[in-house]
C-alpha positions in Angstrom: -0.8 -18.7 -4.5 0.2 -17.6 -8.2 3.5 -17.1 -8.1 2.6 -13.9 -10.7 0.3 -12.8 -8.7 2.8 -12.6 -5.2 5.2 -10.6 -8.1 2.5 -8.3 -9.4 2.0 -7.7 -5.2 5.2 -7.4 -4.6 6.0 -4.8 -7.3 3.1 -2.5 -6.4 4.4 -2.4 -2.8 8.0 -1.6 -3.5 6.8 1.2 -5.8 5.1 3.4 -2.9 6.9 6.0 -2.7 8.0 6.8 1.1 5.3 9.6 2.1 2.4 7.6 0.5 0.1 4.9 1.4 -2.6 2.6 -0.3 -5.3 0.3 0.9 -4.8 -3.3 0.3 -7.5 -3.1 -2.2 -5.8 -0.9 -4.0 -2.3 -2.6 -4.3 -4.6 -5.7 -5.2 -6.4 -3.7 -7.9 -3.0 -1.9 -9.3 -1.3 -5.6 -9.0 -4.6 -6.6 -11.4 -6.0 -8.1 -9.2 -9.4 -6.5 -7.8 -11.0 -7.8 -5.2 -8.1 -9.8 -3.4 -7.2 -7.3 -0.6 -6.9 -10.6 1.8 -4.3 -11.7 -0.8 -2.2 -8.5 -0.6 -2.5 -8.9 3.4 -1.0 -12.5 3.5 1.4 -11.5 1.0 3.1 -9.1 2.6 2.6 -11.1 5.9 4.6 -14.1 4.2 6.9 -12.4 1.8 7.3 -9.0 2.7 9.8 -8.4 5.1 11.7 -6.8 2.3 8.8 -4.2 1.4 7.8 -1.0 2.7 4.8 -3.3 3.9 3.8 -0.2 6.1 2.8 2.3 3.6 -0.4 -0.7 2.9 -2.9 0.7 5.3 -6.5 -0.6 5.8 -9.2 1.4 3.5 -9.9 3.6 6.4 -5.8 4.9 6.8 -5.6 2.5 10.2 -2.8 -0.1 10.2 -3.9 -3.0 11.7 -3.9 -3.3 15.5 -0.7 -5.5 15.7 0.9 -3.5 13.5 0.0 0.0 14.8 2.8 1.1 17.0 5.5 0.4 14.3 3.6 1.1 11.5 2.6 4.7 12.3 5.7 5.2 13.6 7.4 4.2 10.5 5.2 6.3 8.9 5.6 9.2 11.2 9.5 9.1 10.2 8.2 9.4 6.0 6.4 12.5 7.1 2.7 10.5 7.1 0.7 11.4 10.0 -1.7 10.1 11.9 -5.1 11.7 13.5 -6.6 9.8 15.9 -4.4 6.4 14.8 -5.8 7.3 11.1 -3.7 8.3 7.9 -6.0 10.8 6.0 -5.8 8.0 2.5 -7.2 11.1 0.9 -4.2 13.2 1.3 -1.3 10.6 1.2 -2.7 8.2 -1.5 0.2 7.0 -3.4 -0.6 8.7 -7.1 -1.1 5.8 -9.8 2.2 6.6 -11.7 3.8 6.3 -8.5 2.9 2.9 -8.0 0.9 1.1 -9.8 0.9 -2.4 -12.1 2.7 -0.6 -15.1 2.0 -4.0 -16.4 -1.5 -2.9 -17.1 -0.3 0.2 -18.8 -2.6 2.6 -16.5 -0.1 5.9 -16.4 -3.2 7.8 -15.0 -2.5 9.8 -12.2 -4.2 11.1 -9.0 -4.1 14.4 -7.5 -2.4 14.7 -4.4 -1.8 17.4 -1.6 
């Protein structure tokens, strides 16, 4: 593993704001990195203990089934629910100034809410 790419990760994650979520494709894709969502997973699996590594959801808002009960929980507490063990991605996306790979220089945002 790049050691620039685990920091490009790393900095999308820490830049979630609490009460937003992404997909691991989409931290991959913000960290410039599209198409590594498997990446972003063993990233924060190995090295991100020190992240809010529960705002990364799976595409469809579910955590993954390991991770559900303290995930959603954690979640829960940031004001993120769940419906039916699903965050609605469409509601609680993390906007792209929020958190995004600055790096790239994409200030675009998203509408939220």
């Amino acid at each position: 593993m790049d050691i620039a790419d685990l920091e490009r990760v790393r900095d999308v994650v820490a830049a979630i704001p609490a009460g937003s979520v992404l997909a691991y494709g989409e931290v991959a894709a913000r960290a410039g990195l599209p198409g590594r969502a498997r990446l972003v997973g063993r990233i924060l699996a190995e090295d991100g203990h020190d992240l809010p590594w529960h705002r990364v959801l799976r595409a469809d808002g579910t955590p993954a089934p390991h991770l559900a009960p303290e995930q959603l929980a954690r979640l829960r507490a940031e004001g993120v629910p769940a419906e039916g063990g699903r965050v609605p991605m469409h509601r609680y996306r993390a906007r792209r100034a929020d958190a995004t790979g600055l790096l790239h220089g994409d200030t675009s945002a998203q509408v939220r809410r």
